[in-house]
C-alpha positions in Angstrom: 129.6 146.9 99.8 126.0 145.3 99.3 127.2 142.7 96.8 130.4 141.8 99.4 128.1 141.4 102.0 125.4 139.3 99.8 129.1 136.9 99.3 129.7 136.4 102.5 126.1 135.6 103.4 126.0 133.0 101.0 129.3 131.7 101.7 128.6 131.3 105.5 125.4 129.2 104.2 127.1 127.0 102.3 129.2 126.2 105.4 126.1 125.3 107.3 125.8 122.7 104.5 128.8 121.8 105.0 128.3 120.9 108.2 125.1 119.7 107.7 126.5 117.1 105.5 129.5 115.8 107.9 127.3 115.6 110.6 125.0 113.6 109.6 128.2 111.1 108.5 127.4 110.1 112.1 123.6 108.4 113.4 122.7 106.4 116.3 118.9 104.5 116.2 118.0 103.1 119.0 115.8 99.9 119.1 112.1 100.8 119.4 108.9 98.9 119.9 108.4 98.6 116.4 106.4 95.6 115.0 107.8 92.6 112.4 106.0 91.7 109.3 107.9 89.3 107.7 106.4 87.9 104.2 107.3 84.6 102.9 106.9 85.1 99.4 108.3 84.3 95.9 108.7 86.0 92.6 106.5 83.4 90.7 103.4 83.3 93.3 100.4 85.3 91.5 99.1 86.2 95.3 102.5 87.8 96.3 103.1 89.5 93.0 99.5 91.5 93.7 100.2 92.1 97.3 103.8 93.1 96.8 102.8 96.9 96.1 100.0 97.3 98.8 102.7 96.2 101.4 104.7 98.8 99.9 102.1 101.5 100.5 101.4 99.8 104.1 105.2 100.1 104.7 105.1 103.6 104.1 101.5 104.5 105.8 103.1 102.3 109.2 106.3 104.7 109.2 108.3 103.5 112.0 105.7 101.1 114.0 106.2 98.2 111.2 109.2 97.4 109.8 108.3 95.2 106.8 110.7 92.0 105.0 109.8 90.2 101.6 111.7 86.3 102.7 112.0 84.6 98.8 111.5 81.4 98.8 112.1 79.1 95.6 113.3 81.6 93.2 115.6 83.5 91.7 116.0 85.8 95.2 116.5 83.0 97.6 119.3 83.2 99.1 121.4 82.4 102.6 119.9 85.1 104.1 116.3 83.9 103.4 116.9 80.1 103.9 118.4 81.1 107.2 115.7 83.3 108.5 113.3 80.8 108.0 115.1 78.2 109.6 114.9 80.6 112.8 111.5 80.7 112.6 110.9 76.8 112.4 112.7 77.0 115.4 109.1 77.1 116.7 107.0 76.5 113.8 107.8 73.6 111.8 105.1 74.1 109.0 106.2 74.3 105.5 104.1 77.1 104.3 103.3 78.2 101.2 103.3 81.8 99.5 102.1 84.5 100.9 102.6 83.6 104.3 102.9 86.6 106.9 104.5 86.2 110.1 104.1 89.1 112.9 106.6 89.3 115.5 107.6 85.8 114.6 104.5 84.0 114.9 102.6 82.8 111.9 99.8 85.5 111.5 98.0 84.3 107.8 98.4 82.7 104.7 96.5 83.7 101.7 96.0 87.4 99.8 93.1 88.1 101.5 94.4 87.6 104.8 96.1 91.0 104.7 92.9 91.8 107.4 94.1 89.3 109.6 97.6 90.9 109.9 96.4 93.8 110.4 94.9 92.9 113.2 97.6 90.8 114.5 100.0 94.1 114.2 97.6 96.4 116.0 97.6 93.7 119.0 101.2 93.7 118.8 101.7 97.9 119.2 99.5 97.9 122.5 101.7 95.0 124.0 104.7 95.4 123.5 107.1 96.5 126.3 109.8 99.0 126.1 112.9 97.9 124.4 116.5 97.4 125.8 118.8 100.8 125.2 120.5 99.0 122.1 121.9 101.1 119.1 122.4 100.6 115.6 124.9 103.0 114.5 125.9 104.1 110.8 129.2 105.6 111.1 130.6 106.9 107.4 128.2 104.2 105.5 129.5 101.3 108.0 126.7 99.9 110.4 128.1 98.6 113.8 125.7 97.1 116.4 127.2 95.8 120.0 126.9 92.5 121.7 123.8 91.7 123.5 123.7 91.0 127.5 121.2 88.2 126.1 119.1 86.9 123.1 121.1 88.0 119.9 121.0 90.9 117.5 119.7 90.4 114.2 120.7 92.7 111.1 119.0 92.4 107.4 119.9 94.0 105.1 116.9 94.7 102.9 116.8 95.8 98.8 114.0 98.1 96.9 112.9 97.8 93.8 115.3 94.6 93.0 115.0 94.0 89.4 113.4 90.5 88.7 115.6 88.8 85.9 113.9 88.4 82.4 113.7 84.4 82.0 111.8 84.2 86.1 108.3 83.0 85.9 107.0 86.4 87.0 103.3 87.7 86.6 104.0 90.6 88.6 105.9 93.8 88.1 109.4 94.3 87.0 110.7 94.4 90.0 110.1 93.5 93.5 110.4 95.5 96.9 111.8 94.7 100.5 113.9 92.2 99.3 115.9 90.2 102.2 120.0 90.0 100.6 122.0 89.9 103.5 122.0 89.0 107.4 124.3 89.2 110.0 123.8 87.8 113.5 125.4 88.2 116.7 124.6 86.4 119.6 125.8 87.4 123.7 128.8 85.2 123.2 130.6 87.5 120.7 130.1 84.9 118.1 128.5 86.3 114.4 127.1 84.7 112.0 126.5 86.4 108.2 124.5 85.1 105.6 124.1 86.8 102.1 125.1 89.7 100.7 125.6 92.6 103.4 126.9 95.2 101.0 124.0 97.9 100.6 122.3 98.3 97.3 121.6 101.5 95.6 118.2 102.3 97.5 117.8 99.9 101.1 116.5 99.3 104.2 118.4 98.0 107.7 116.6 96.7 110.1 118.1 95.7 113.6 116.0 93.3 115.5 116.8 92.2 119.5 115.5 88.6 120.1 116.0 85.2 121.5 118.3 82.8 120.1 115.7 80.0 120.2 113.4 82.0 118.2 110.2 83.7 119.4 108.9 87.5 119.6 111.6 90.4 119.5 112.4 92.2 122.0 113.0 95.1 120.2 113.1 96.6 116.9 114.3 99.7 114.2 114.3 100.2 111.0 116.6 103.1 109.1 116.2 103.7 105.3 118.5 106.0 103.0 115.1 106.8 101.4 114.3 108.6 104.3 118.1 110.0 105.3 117.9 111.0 101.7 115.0 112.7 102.1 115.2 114.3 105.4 118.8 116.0 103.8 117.5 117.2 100.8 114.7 119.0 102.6 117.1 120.5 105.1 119.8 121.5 102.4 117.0 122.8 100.4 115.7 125.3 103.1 119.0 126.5 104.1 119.5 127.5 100.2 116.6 129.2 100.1 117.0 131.2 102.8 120.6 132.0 102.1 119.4 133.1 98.2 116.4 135.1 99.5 118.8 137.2 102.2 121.3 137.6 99.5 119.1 138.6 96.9 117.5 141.2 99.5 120.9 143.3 100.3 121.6 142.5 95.8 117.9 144.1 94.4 116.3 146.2 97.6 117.4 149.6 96.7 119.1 151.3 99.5 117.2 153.9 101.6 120.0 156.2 102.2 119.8 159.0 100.0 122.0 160.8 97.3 125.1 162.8 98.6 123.9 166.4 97.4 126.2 168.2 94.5 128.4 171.3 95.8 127.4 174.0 93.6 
């Protein structure tokens, strides 16, 4: 009877994961006051391929209040997506910069490796000032990502690669690969009308980042930022604890040797 009911406890756990698993085929993040770092940068630039890790470490130690994009420029990453996003941002900065340049909420922060401090700065300004964001959603539905049409300004979604692998014959005096990697784009403004540029289909490990702002260019108005690093994480950790809970009640009612005592011999 102990072992039947050590079954059924472990069966009705593995249809909490069950569940835990299809409902989490479903997530809604809402924009937030998040602040954009966006990098100019390019595989061959000795600066950017020192800095690349720190703004790794400074991506994770930000969490949500920083959502961080590496824009190649001139190399074997550019792409539309890139080209395009810098275009928006000449909407109100014309300079041709070189690499690294950082831009903070899309205003030109620093240039240089040692203007990390600088940035810094600029993002901590940013957090205290920025007003509460519009009620928009980016949802992930299944592995799809759908985002509605804005009342005004437009919606912005990049599509953002880890660890890309830098192809053997680039000039690269960095590491082997590269993180935060801007592939794809897809824009839709209050009209209806969208726009996509590069590659939106998601790599093996990513980053999405959906960013409210005006058409002409300028700061956001809101922003989030959703990983599968994280949703992989945060599952794992949840699966893991219901397992171990449903092994350790199991194993309880399998080993703990029963209190009730020995029916007596008729003599």
């Amino acid at each position: 009877m102990r072992h039947i009911l050590a079954v059924l406890i472990l069966a009705l756990c593995l249809s909490s994961i069950t569940t835990a698993i299809a409902e989490e085929s479903v997530e809604q993040h809402w924009l937030k006051r998040t602040v954009l770092v966006e990098e100019r940068t390019a595989i061959w630039c000795p600066s950017c391929a020192e800095i690349d890790p720190e703004l790794s470490m400074v991506a994770r130690s930000h969490g949500a209040r920083t959502a961080i994009v590496g824009l190649h420029i001139d190399d074997a990453f550019e792409n539309n997506a890139s080209r395009a996003r810098i275009e928006y941002q000449m909407q109100n900065d014309e300079t041709n910069y070189g690499t690294p340049t950082f831009f903070v909420d899309g205003v030109k922060a620093a240039e240089g490796y040692d203007s990390w401090a600088d940035v810094q700065k600029k993002i901590l300004s940013q957090e205290s000032n920025r007003q509460a964001p519009e009620d928009i959603a980016l949802s992930l539905v299944d592995g799809e990502f759908a985002i509605p049409t804005p009342a005004n300004g437009q919606l912005t979604l990049m599509v953002l690669e880890h660890g890309k692998v830098v192809p053997a014959s680039a000039d690269n005096p960095g590491e082997d690969t590269r993180d935060r990697v801007l592939i794809g784009m897809k824009v839709i403004d209050s009209g209806s009308n969208i726009t996509i540029y590069g590659d939106l289909e998601l790599p093996e490990v990513w980053s999405v980042i959906l960013i409210h702002e005006p058409v002409e260019g300028g700061e956001p108005y809101g922003v989030v930022e959703i990983s599968n690093q994280v949703l992989q994480e945060d599952a794992d950790d949840n699966l893991l604890q219901i397992l171990a809970i449903c092994i350790f009640l199991g194993g309880l009612l399998v080993f703990i040797p029963s209190n009730r005592p020995p029916n007596s011999e008729e003599e």
